[in-house]
N, C-alpha and C positions, 0 to 999 in steps of 0.2 A: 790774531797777531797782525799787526798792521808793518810791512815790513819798510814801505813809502819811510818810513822814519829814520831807516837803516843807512844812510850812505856810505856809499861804498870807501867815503875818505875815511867816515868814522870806525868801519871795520879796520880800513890802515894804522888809522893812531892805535888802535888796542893791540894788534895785533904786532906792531912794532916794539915794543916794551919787552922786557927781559921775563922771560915766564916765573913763576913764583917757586914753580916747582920742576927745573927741567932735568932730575934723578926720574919722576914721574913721565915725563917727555921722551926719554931716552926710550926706558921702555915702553913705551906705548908703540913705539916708533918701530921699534925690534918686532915686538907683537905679529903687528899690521903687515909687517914684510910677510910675516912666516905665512901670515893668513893667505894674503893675496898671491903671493906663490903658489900656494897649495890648490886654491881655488881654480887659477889658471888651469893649472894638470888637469885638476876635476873638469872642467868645461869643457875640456882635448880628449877624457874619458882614458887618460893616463896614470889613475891612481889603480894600488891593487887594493883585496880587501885590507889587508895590513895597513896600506897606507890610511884607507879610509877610519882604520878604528884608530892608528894613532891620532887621526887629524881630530877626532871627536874628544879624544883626553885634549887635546891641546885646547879645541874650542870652549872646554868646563875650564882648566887651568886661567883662559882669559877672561872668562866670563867671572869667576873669583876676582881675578886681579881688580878688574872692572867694579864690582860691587863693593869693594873694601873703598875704592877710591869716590864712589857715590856717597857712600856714609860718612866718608870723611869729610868729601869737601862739594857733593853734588857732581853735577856733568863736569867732567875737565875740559877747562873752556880757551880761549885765548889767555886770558889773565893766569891762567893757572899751567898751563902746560904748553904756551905758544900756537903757533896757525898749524904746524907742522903734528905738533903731540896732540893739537885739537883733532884732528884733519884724523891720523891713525887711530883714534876713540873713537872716533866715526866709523871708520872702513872694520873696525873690531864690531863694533855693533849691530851695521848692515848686512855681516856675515852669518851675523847669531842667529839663526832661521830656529824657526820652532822653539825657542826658547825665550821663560816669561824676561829672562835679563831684556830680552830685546826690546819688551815692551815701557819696561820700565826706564830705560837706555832712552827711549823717543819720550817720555812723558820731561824727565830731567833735562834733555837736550834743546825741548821747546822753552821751558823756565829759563835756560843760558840765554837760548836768541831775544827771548823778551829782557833778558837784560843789557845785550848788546855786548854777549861773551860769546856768541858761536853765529854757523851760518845759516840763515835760513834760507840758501840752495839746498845745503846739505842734508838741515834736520827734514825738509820735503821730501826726498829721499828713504830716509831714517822709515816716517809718518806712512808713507806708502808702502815699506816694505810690511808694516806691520797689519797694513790695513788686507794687504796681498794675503796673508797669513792669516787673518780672519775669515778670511769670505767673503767679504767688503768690499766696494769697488774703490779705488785710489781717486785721491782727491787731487794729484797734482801732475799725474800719469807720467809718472816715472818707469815704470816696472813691464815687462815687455818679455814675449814670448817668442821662440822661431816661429815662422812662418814662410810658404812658398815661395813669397816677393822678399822676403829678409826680416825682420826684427818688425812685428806686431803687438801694438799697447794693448798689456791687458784692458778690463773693462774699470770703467770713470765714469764716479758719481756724477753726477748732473753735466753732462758732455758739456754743454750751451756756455758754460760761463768756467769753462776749463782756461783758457788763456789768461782770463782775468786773476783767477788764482793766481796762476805760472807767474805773472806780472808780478804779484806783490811780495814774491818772494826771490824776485830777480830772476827765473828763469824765460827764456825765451819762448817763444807762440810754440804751440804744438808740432805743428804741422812743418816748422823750420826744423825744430831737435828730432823728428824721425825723419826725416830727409837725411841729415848729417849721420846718423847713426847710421843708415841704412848704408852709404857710403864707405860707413868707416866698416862695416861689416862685411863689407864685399870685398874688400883690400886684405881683410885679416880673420878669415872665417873660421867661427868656434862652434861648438858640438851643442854648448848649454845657450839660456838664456840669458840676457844680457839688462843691464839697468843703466837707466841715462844718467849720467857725469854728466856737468857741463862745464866746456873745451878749456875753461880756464883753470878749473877747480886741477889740485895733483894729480890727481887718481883720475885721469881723464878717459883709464881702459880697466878701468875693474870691471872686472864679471862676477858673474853670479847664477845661479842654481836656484831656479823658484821651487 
């Protein structure tokens, strides 16, 4: 994926245009809240078991919704569901931990970015959680464990030419995004681990549960 090709005007024009489908937008958008609420609690270690098995119906109910909408029309992209409804298909995805939706959710989501319908900060993200979940080391080192000093990247394929990745898909050097995180961590300290957003994207304080 050569992302060099991607500017960020041309993300604006697509993304600016009236989504195709925003019935589809709406809910996504709904979804994504319930999720990232709930996650929150879980990272604060403020779910009961109750809450935990409802949150697991909730996460099979999205991960359906999800899969109806890949068959029908592929990843819901900017063209199809706006930045916003894109954006929440996302944060639905990245939550889907152990589940094959999730993998399938990053294969689809790479097809949008090569068309120049989704993000490719985001689907890096996406690609790393899945990679995290294999036993694979992440290729764009996203994904991050607690640790004594604060928020520690897990382990990254071929360390050496990690920034140049980062670069081509718009994220910033390594070593700047866990500075910031660690900061932001220290200001508003949670129980779980945590996954790097970057400062522009919505979802700039999603957590997560490796």
């Amino acid at each position: 994926m050569n992302a060099d090709r991607r500017s960020d005007d041309s993300e604006r024009s697509i993304m600016a245009g009236e989504p195709q489908r925003p019935d589809l937008a709406q809910e996504l958008i709904r979804r994504a809240a319930e999720v990232s609420e709930r996650w929150a609690y879980l990272t604060r270690g403020q779910l009961s078991v109750q809450d935990l098995n409802r949150g697991r119906l909730t996460d099979q109910a999205n991960a359906g919704v999800m899969q109806r909408i890949f068959a029908g029309h592929g990843w819901p992209g900017w063209s199809l569901v706006g930045e916003d409804g894109a954006t929440a298909a996302w944060q639905i995805a990245l939550h889907a931990d152990h589940s094959p939706f999730q993998r399938l959710a990053a294969r689809l989501m790479h097809q949008a970015v090569q068309a120049n319908d989704a993000s490719p900060r985001q689907w890096a993200h996406l690609h790393d959680r899945c990679l995290v979940h294999s036993g694979a080391g992440q290729e764009y080192g996203t994904q991050y464990r607690p640790g004594p000093a604060g928020p520690e990247r897990l382990a990254v394929h071929d360390p050496q030419s990690l920034d140049e990745r980062r670069a081509r898909v718009g994220l910033p050097p390594a070593a700047v995004s866990l500075e910031i995180l660690r900061r932001r961590r220290a200001q508003t300290p949670r129980l779980g681990p945590v996954i790097e957003i970057p400062a522009d994207e919505p979802s700039a304080e999603l957590m997560s549960a490796a």
